[in-house]
N, C-alpha and C positions, 0 to 999 in steps of 0.2 A: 356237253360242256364239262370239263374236270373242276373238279373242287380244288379251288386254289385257297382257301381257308383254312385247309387241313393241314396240320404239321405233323410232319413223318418224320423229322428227322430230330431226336432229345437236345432238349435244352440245358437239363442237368447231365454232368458226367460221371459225379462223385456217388459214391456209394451209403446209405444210410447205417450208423453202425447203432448199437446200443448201448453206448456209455455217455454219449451226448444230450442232457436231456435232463429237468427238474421236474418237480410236481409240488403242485403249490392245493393243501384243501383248506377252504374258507371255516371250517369250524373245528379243523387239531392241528393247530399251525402246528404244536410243538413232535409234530409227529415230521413236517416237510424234512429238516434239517439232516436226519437220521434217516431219510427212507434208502435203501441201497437198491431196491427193484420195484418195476411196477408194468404193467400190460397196457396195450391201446386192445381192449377187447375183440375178438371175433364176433363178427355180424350173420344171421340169417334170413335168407326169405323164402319162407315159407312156398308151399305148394299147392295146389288142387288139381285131382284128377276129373277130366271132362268125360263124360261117359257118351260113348257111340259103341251101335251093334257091332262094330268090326273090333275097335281097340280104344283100349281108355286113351286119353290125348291129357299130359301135362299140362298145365296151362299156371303163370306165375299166382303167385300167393299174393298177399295185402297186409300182411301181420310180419314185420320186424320181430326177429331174437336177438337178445344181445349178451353174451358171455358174462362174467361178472368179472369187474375191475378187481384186481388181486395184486400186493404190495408187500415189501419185505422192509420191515425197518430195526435198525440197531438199538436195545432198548437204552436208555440214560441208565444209571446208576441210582437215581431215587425213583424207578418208575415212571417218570411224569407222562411223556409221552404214551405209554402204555395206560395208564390211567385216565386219559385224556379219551381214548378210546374207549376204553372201559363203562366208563362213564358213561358217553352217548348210547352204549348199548344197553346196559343195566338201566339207565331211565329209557330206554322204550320200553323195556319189556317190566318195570319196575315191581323185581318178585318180591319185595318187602310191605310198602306201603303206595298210595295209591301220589305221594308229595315226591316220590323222585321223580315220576310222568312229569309233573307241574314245574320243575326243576331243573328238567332237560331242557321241557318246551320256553322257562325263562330266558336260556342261554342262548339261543336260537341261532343262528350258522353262523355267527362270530364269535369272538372269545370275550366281547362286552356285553352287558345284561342287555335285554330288550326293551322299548317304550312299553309302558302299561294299556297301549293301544296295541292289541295284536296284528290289527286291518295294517297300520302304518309300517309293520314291516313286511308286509308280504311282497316277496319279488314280483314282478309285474310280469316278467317272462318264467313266472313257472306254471308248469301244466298241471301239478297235481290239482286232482278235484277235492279238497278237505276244506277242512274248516279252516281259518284264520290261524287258530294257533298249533294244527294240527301240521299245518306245512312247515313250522318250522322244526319241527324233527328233519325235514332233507337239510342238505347242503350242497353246495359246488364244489367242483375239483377244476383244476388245470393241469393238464402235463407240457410243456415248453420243449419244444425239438429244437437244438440247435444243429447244423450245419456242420460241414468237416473246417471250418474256421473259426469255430462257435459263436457264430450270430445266430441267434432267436430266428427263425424262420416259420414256425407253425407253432401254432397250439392247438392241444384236444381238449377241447370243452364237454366235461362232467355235468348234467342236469340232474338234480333235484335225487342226488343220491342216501343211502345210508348203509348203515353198516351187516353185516349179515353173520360174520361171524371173526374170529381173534384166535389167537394160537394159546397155547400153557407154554407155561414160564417152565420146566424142569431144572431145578436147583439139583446136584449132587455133590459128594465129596470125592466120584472116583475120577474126576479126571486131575491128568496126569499137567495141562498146560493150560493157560486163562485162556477162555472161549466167551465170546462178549455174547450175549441174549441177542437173538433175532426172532425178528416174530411177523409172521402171516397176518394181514387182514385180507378180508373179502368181502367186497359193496355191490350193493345195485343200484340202478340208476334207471331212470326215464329213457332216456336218449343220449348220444354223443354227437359232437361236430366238431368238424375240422376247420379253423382260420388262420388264414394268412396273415405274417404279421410285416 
């Protein structure tokens, strides 16, 4: 009996380009505005080899890789944006004293302070295993695909990411024409997903 469920024949005709499309992250808004690039990551799944006396036999893997989330954005004129990030990264890793840690983790994946209850702001769908106040060093991202009409049609949902690393600023005097600051980030994350909107 044939599958008459199966559709063979595309629904869409239009072609996906890469200029349609924002990115919204829950903890450097000032960073959305100015970002000019950013990636839907490449995914892996791993392998194992099954062993017989003849020939090893592939067989799929169990453990997800995920590429890291990497963005290009135009920096402001006072920094902020840039700082904004900076910021998140220098209080994780906080080489001065031990109150930037305590300072990041105040701010926690919004740009308003947090409750003096850490438990009350812990997202309820995040997987990291930490402590209360320790999860909120992640945050969320969204990227929004719009359409060759540009309606919103998908978003890629960022889980419980952070920062990993930022670009240098190079100031000089020998150039010849204004070149506006652009600058690299690159984040990790838990997981991503795809929803329709």
């Amino acid at each position: 009996m044939a599958d008459t469920t199966r559709q063979y024949q595309p629904t869409v005709f239009d072609y996906a380009t890469n200029t349609q499309w924002r990115v919204s992250f829950n903890r450097i808004p000032k960073v959305d505005w100015f970002c000019t690039s950013a990636n839907v990551p490449g995914i892996t799944l791993g392998e194992a080899q099954y062993a017989t006396p003849m020939l090893d036999i592939g067989i799929t893997g169990d453990k997800l890789t995920f590429e890291s989330l990497n963005i290009t954005f135009i920096v402001d004129e006072e920094l902020q944006n840039y700082r904004e990030l900076w910021d998140w990264i220098v209080g994780i890793g906080f080489p001065k004293t031990h109150s930037q840690w305590t300072s990041v983790l105040a701010k926690g994946p919004g740009t308003t302070l947090m409750s003096s209850s850490p438990e009350a702001n812990l997202d309820p769908n995040s997987k990291i295993k930490a402590t209360a106040s320790e999860a909120q060093l992640y945050s969320d991202a969204t990227m929004i695909i719009y359409n060759s009409k540009n309606i919103a049609k998908l978003q890629v949902e960022f889980k419980d990411m952070f920062p990993t690393s930022l670009s240098a600023l190079e100031y000089t005097q020998d150039a010849t024409d204004v070149e506006y600051f652009k600058a690299a980030a690159s984040f990790r994350f838990l997981y991503y997903e795809f929803t329709d909107i």
